[in-house]
Biopython code that builds the backbone (N, CA, C, O; Angstrom):
import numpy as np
from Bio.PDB.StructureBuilder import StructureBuilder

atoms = [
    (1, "UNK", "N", (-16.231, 8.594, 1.801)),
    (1, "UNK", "CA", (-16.357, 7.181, 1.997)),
    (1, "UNK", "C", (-16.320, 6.506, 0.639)),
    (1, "UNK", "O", (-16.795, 7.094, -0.333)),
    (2, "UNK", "N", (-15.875, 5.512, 0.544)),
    (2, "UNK", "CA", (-15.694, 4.181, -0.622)),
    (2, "UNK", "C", (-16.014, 3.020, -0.328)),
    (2, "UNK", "O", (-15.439, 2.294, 0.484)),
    (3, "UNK", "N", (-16.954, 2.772, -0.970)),
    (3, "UNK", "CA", (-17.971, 1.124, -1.383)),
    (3, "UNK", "C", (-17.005, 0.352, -2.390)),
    (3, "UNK", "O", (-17.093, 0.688, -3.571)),
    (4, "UNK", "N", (-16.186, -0.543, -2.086)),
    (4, "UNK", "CA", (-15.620, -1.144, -2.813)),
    (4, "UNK", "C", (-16.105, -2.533, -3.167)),
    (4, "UNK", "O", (-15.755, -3.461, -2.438)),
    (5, "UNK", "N", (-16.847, -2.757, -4.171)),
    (5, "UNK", "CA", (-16.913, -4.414, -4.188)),
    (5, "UNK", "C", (-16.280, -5.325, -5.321)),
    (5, "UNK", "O", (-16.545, -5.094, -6.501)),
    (6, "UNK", "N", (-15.605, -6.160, -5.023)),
    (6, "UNK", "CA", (-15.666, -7.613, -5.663)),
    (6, "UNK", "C", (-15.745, -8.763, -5.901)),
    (6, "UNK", "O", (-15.703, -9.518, -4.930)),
    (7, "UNK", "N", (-15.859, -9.233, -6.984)),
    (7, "UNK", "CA", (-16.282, -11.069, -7.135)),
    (7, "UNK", "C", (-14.636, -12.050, -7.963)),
    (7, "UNK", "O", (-14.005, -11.716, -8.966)),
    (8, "UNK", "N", (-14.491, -12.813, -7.381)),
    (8, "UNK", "CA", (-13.594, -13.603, -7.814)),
    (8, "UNK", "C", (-13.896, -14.675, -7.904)),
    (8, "UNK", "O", (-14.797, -15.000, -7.130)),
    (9, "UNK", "N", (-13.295, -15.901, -8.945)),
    (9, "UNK", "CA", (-14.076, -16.755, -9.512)),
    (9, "UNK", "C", (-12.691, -17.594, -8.516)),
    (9, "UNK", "O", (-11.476, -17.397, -8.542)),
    (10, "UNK", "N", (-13.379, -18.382, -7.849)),
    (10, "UNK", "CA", (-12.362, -19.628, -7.053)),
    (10, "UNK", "C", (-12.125, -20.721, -7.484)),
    (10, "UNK", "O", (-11.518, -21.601, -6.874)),
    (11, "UNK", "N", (-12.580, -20.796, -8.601)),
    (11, "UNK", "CA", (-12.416, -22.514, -9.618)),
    (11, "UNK", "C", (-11.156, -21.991, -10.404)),
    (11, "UNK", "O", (-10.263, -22.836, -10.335)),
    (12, "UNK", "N", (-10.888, -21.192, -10.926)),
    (12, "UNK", "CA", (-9.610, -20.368, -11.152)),
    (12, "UNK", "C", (-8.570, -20.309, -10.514)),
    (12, "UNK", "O", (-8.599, -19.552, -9.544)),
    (13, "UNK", "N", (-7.480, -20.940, -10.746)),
    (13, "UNK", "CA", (-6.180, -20.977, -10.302)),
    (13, "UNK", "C", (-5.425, -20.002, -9.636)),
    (13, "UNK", "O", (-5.098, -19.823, -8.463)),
    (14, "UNK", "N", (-5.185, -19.271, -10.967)),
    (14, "UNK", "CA", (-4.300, -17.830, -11.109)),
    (14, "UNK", "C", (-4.781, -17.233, -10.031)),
    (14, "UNK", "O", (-5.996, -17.429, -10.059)),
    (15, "UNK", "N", (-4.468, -16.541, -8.989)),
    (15, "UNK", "CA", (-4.897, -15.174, -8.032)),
    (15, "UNK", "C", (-5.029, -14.075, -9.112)),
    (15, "UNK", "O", (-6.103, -13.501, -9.291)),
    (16, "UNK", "N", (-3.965, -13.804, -9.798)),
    (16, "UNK", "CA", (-4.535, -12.582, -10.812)),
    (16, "UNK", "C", (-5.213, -12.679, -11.380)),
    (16, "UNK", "O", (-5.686, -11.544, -11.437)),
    (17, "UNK", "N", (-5.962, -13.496, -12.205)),
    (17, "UNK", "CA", (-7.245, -13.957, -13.065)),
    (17, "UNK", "C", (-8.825, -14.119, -12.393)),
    (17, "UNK", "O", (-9.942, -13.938, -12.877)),
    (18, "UNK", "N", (-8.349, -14.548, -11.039)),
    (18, "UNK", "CA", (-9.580, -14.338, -10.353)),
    (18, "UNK", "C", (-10.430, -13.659, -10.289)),
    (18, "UNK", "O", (-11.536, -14.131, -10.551)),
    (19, "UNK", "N", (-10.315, -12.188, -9.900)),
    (19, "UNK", "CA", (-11.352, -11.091, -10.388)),
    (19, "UNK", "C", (-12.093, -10.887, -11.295)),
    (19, "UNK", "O", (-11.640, -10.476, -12.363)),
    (20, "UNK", "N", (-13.031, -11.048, -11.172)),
    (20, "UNK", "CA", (-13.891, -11.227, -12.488)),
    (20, "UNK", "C", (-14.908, -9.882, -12.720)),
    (20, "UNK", "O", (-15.338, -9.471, -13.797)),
    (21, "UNK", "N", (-15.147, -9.341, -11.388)),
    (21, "UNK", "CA", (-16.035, -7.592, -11.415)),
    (21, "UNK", "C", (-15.167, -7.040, -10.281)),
    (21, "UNK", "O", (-14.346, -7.512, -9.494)),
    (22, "UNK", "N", (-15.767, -5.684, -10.566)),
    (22, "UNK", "CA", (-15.225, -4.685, -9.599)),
    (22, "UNK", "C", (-15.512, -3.501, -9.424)),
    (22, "UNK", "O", (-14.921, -2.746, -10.195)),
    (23, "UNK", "N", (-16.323, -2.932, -8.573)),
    (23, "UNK", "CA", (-17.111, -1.918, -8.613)),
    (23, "UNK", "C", (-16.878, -1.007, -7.898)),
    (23, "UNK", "O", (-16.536, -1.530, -6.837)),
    (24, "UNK", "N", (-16.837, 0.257, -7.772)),
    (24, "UNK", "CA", (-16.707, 1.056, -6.388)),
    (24, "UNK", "C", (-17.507, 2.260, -6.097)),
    (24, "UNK", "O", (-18.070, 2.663, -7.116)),
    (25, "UNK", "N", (-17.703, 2.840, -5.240)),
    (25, "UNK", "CA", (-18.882, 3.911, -5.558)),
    (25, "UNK", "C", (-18.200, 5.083, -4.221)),
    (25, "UNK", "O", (-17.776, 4.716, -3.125)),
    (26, "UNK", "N", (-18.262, 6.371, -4.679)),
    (26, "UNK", "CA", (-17.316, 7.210, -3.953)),
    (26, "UNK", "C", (-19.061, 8.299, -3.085)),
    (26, "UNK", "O", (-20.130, 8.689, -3.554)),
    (27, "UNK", "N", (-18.545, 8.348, -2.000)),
    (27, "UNK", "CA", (-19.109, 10.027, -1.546)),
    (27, "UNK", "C", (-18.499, 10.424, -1.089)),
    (27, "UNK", "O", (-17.502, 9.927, -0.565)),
    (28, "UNK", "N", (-19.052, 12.112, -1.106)),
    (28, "UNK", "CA", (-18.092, 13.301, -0.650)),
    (28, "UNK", "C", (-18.484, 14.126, 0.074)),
    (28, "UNK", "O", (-19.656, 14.485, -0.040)),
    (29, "UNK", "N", (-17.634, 14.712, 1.070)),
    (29, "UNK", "CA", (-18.748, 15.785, 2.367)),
    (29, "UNK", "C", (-19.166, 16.728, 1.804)),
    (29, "UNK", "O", (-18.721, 17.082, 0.712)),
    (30, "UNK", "N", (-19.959, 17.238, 2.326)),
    (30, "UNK", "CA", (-21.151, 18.586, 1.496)),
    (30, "UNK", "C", (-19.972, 19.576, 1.356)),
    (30, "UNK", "O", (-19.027, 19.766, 2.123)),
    (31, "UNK", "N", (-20.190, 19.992, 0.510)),
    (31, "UNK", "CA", (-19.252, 21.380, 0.048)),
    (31, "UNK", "C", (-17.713, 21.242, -0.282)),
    (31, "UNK", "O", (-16.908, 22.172, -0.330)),
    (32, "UNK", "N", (-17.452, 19.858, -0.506)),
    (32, "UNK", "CA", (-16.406, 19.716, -1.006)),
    (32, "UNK", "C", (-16.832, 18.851, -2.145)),
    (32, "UNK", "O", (-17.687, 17.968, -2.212)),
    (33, "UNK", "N", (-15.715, 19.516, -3.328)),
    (33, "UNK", "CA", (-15.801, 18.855, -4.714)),
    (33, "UNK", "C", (-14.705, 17.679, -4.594)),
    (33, "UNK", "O", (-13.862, 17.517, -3.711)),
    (34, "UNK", "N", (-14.951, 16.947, -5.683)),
    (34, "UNK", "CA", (-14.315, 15.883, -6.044)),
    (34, "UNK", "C", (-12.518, 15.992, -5.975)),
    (34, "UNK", "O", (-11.817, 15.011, -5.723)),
    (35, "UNK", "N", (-12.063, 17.148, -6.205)),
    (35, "UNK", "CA", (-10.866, 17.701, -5.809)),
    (35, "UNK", "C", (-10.497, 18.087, -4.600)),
    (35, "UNK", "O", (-9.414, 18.641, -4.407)),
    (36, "UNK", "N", (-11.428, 17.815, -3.575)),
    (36, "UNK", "CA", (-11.152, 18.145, -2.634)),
    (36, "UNK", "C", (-11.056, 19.902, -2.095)),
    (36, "UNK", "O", (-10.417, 20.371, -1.154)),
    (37, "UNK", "N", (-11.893, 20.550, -3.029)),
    (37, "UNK", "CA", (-11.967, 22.092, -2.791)),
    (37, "UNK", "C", (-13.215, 22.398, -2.678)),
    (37, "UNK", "O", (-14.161, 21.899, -3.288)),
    (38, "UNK", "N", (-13.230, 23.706, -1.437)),
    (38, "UNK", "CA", (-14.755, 24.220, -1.177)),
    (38, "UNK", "C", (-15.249, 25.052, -2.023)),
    (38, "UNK", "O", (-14.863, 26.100, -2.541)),
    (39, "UNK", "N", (-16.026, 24.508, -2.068)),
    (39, "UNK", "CA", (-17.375, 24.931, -2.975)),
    (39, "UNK", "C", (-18.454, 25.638, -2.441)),
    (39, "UNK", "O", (-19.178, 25.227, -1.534)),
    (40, "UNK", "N", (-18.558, 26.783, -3.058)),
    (40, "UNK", "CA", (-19.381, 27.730, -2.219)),
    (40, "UNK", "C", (-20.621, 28.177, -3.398)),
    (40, "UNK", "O", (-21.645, 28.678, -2.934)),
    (41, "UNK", "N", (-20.543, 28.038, -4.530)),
    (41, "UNK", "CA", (-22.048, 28.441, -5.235)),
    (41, "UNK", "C", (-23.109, 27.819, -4.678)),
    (41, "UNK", "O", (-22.911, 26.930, -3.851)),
    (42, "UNK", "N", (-24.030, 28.087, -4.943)),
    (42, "UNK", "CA", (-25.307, 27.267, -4.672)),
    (42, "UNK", "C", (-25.582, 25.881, -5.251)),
    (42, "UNK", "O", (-25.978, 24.834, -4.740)),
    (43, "UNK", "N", (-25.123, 26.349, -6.902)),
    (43, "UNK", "CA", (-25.306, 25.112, -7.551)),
    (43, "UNK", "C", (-24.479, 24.608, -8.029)),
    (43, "UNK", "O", (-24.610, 24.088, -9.137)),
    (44, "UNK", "N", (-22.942, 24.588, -7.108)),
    (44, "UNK", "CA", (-21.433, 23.660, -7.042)),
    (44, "UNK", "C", (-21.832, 23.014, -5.626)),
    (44, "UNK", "O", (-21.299, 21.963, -5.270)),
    (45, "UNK", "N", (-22.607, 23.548, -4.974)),
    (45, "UNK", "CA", (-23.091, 22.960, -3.944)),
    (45, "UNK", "C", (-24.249, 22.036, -3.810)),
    (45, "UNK", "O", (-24.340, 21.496, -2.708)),
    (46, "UNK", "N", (-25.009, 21.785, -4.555)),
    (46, "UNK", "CA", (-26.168, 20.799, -5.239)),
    (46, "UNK", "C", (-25.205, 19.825, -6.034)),
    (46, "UNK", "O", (-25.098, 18.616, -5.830)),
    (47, "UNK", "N", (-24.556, 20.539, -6.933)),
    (47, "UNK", "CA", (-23.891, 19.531, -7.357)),
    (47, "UNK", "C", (-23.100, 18.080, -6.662)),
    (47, "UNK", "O", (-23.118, 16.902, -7.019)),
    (48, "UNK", "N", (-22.487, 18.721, -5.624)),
    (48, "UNK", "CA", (-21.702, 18.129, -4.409)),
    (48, "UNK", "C", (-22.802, 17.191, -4.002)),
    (48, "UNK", "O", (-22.771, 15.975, -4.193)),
    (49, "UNK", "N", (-23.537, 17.691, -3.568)),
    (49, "UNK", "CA", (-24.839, 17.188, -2.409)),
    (49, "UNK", "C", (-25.344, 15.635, -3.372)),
    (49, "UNK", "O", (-25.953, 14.694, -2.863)),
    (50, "UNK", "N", (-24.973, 15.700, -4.588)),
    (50, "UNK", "CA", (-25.479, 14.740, -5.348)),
    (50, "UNK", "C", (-24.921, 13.360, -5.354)),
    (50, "UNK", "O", (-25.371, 12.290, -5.764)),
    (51, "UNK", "N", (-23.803, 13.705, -4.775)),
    (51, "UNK", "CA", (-22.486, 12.785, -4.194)),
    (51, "UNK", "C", (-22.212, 12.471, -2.986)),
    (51, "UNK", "O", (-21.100, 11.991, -2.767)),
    (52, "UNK", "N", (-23.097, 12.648, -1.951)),
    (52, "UNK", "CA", (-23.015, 12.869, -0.612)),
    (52, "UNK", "C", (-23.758, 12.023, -0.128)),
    (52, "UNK", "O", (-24.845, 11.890, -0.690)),
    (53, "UNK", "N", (-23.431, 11.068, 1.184)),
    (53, "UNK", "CA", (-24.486, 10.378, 1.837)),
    (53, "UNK", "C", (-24.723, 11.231, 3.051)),
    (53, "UNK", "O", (-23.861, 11.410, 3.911)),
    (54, "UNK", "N", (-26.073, 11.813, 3.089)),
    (54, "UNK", "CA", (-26.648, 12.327, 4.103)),
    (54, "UNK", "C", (-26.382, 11.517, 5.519)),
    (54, "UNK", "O", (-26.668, 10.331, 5.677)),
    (55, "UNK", "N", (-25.756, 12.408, 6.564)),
    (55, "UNK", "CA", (-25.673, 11.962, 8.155)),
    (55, "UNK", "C", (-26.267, 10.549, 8.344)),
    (55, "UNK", "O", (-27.438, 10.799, 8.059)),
    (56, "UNK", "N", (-26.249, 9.718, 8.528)),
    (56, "UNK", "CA", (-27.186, 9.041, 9.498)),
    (56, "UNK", "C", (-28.788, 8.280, 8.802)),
    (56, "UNK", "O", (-29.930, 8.135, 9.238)),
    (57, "UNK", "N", (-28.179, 7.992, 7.714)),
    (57, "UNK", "CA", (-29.103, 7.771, 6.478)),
    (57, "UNK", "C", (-28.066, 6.668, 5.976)),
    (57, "UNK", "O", (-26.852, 6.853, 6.066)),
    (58, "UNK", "N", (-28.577, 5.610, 5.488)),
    (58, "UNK", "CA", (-27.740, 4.173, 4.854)),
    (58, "UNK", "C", (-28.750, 4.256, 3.214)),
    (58, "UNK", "O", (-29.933, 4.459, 2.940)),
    (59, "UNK", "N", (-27.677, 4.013, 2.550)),
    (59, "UNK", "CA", (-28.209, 3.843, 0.829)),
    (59, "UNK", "C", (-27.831, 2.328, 0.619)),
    (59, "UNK", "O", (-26.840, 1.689, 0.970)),
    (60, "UNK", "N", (-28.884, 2.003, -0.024)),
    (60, "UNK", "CA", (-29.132, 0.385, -0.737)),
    (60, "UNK", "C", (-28.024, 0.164, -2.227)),
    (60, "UNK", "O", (-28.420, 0.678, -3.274)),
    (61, "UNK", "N", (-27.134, -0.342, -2.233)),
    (61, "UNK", "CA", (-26.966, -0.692, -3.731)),
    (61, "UNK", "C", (-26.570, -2.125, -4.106)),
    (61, "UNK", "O", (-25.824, -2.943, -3.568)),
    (62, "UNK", "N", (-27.287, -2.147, -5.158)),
    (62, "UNK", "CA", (-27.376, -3.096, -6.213)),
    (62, "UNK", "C", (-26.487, -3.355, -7.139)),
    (62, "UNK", "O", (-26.176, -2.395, -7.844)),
    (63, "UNK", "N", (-25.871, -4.586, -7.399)),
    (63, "UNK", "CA", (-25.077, -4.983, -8.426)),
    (63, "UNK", "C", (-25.740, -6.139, -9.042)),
    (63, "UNK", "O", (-26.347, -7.028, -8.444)),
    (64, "UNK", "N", (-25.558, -6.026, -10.284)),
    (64, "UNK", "CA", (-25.993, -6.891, -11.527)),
    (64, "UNK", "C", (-24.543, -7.501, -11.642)),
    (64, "UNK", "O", (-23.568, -6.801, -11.916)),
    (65, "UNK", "N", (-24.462, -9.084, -11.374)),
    (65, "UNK", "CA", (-22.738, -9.771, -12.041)),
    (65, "UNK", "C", (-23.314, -10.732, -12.195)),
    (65, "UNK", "O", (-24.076, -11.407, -11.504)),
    (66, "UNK", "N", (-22.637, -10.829, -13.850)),
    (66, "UNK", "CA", (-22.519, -11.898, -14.595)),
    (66, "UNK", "C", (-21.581, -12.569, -14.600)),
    (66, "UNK", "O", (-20.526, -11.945, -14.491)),
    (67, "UNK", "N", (-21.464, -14.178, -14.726)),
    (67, "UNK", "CA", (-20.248, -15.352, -14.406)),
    (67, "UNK", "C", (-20.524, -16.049, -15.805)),
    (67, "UNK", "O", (-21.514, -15.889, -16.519)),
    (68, "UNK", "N", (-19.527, -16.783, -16.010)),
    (68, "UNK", "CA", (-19.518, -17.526, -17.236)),
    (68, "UNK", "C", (-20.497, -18.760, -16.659)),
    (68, "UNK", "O", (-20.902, -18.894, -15.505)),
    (69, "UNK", "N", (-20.744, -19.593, -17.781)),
    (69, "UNK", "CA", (-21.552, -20.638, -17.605)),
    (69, "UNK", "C", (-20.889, -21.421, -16.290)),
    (69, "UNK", "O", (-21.393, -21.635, -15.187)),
    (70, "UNK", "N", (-19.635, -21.755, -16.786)),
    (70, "UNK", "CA", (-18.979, -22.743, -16.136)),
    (70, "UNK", "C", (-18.107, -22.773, -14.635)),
    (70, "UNK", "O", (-17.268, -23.517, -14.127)),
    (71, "UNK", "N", (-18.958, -21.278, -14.176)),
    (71, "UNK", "CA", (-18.610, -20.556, -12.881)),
    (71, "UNK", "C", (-18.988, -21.464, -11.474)),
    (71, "UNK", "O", (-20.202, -21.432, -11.269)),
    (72, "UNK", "N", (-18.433, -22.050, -10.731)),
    (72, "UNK", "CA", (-19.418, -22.985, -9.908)),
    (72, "UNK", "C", (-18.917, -22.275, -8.603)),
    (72, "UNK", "O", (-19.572, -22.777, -7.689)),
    (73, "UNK", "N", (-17.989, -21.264, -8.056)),
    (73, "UNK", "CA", (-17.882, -20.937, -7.027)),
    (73, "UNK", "C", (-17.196, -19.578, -7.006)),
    (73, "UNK", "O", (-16.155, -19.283, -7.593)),
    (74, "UNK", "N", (-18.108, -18.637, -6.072)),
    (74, "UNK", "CA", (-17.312, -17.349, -6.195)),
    (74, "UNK", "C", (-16.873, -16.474, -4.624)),
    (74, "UNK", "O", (-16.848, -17.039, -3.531)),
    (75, "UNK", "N", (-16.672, -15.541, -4.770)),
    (75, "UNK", "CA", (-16.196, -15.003, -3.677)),
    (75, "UNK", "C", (-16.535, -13.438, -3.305)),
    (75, "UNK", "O", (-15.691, -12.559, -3.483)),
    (76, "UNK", "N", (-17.518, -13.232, -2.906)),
    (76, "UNK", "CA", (-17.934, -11.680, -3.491)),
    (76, "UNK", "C", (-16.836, -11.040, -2.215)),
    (76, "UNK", "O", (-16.306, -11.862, -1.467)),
    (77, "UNK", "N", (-16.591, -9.787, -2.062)),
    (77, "UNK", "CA", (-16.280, -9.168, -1.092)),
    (77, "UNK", "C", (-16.561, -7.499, -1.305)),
    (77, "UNK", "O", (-16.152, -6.774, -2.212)),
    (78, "UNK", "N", (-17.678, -7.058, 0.237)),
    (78, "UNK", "CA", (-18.155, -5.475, 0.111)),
    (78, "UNK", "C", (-16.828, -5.171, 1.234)),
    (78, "UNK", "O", (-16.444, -5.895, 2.152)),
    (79, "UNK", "N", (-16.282, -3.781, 0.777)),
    (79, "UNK", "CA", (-15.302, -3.083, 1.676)),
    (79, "UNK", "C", (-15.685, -1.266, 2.067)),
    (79, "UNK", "O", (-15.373, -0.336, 1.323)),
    (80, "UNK", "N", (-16.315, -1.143, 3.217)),
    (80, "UNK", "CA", (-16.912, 0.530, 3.223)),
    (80, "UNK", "C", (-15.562, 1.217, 3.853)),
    (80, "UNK", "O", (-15.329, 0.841, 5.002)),
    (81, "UNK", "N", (-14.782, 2.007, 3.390)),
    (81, "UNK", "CA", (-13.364, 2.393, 3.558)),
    (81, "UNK", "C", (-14.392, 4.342, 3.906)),
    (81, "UNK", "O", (-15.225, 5.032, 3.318)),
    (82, "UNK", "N", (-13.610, 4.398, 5.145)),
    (82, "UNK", "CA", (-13.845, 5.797, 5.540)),
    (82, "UNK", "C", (-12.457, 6.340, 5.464)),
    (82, "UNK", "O", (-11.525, 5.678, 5.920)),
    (83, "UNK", "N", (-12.200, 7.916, 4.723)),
    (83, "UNK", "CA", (-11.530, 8.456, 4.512)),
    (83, "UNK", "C", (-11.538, 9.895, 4.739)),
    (83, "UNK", "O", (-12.029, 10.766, 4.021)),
    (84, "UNK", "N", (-10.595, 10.074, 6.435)),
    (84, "UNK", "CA", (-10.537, 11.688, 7.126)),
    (84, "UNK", "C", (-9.851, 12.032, 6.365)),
    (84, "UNK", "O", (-10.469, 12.643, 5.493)),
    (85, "UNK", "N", (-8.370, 11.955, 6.107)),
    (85, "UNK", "CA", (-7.957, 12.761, 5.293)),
    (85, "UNK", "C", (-7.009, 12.078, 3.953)),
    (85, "UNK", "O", (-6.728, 10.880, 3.922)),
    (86, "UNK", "N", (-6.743, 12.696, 3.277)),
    (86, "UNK", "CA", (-6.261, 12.258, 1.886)),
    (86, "UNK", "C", (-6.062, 10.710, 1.589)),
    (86, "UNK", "O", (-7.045, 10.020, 1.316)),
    (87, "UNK", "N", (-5.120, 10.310, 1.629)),
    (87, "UNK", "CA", (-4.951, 8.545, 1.148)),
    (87, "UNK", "C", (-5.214, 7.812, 2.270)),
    (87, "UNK", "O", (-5.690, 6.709, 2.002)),
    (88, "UNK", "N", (-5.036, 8.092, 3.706)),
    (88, "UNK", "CA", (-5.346, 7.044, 4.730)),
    (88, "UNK", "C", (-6.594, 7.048, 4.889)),
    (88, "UNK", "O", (-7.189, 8.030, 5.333)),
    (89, "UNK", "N", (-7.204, 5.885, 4.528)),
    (89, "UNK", "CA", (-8.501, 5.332, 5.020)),
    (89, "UNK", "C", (-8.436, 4.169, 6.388)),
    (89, "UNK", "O", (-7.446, 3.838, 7.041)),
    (90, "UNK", "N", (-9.941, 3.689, 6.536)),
    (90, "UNK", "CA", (-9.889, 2.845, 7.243)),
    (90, "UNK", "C", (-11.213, 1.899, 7.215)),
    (90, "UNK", "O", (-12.341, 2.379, 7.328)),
    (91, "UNK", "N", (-10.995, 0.671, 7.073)),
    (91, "UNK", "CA", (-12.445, -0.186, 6.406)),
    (91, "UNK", "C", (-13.360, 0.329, 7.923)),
    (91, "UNK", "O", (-12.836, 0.799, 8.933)),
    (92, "UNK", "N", (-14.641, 0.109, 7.733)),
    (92, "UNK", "CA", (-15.265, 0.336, 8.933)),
    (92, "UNK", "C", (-16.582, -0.672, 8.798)),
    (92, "UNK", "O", (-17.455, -1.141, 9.529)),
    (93, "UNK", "N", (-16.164, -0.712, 7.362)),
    (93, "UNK", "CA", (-17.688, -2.520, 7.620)),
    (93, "UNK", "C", (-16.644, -3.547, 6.550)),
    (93, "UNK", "O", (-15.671, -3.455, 5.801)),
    (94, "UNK", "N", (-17.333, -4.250, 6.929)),
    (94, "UNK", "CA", (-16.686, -5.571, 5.731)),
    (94, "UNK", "C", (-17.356, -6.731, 5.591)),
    (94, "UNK", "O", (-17.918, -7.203, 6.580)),
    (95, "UNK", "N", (-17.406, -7.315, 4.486)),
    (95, "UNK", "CA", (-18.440, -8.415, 4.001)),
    (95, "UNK", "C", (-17.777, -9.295, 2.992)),
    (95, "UNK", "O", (-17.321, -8.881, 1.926)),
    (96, "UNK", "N", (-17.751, -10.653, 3.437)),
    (96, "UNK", "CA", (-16.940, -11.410, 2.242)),
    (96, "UNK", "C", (-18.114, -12.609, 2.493)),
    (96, "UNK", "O", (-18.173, -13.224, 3.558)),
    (97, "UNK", "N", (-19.070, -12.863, 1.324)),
    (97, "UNK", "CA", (-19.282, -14.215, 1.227)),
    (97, "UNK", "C", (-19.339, -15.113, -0.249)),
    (97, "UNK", "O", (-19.689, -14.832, -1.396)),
    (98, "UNK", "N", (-18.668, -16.645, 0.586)),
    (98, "UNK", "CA", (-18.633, -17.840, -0.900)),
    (98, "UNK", "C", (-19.741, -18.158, -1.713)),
    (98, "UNK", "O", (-20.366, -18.884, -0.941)),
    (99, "UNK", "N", (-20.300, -18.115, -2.581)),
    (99, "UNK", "CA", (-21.277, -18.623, -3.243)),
    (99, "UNK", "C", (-20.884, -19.251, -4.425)),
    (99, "UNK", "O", (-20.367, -18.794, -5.444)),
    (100, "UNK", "N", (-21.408, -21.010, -3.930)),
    (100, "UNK", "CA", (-21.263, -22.191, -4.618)),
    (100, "UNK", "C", (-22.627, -22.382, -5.194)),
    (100, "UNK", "O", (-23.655, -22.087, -4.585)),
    (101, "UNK", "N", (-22.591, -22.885, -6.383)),
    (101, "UNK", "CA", (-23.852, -23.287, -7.524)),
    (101, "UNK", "C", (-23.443, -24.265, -8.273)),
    (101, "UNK", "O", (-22.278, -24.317, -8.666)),
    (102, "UNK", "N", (-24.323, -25.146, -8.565)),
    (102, "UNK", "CA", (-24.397, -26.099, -9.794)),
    (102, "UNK", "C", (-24.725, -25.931, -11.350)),
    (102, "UNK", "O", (-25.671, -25.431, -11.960)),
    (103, "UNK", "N", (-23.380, -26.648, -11.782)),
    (103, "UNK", "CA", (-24.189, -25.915, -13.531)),
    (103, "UNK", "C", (-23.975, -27.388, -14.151)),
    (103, "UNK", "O", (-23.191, -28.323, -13.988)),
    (104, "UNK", "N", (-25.630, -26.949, -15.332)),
    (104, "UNK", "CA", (-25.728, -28.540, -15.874)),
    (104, "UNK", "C", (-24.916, -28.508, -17.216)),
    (104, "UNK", "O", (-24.788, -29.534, -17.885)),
]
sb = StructureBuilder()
sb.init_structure("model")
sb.init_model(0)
sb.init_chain("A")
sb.init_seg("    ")
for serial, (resi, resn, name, xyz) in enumerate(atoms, 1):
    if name == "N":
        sb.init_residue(resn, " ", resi, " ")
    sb.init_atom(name, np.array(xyz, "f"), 0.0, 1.0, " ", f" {name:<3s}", serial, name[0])
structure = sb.get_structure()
């Protein structure tokens, strides 16, 4: 699975300039490494497990983003992309919200 998030600044013209963060955060099924190969030591297998969201268990994360002073409207968007096998994924949650602020 892949946590994809980003923020785009909407007072900004450009579509390409918009992006302003971008974060993503990967897990992997137990006993498979980052290459996609089984892993059978004990402790290639801890290792793994360190990267893994347990069954039926939801993890909290936190992002710290910083905007320039003169930022008055943004666009965050969370994307949870589940991935059976190699490049085809498929979003399975999604979250886009605007956040407008005043700057003096």
């Amino acid at each position: 699975m892949v946590l994809e998030v980003t923020a785009k600044d909407l007072t900004i013209k450009d579509p390409e300039k918009q992006e302003v963060f971008r974060s993503e955060k990967n897990w992997f099924e137990i006993g498979v490494d980052m290459d996609r190969d089984m892993r059978y030591g004990a402790w290639q297998i801890k290792e793994t497990i360190d990267l893994t969201l347990p069954p039926k268990q939801t993890q909290k994360e936190d992002y710290l983003i910083n905007f320039d002073t003169d930022t008055e409207k943004v666009e965050i968007e969370a994307n949870l992309w589940y991935y059976l096998k190699g490049s085809k994924g498929d979003i399975i949650h999604s979250v886009k919200e605007t956040i407008s602020y005043e700057t003096d």
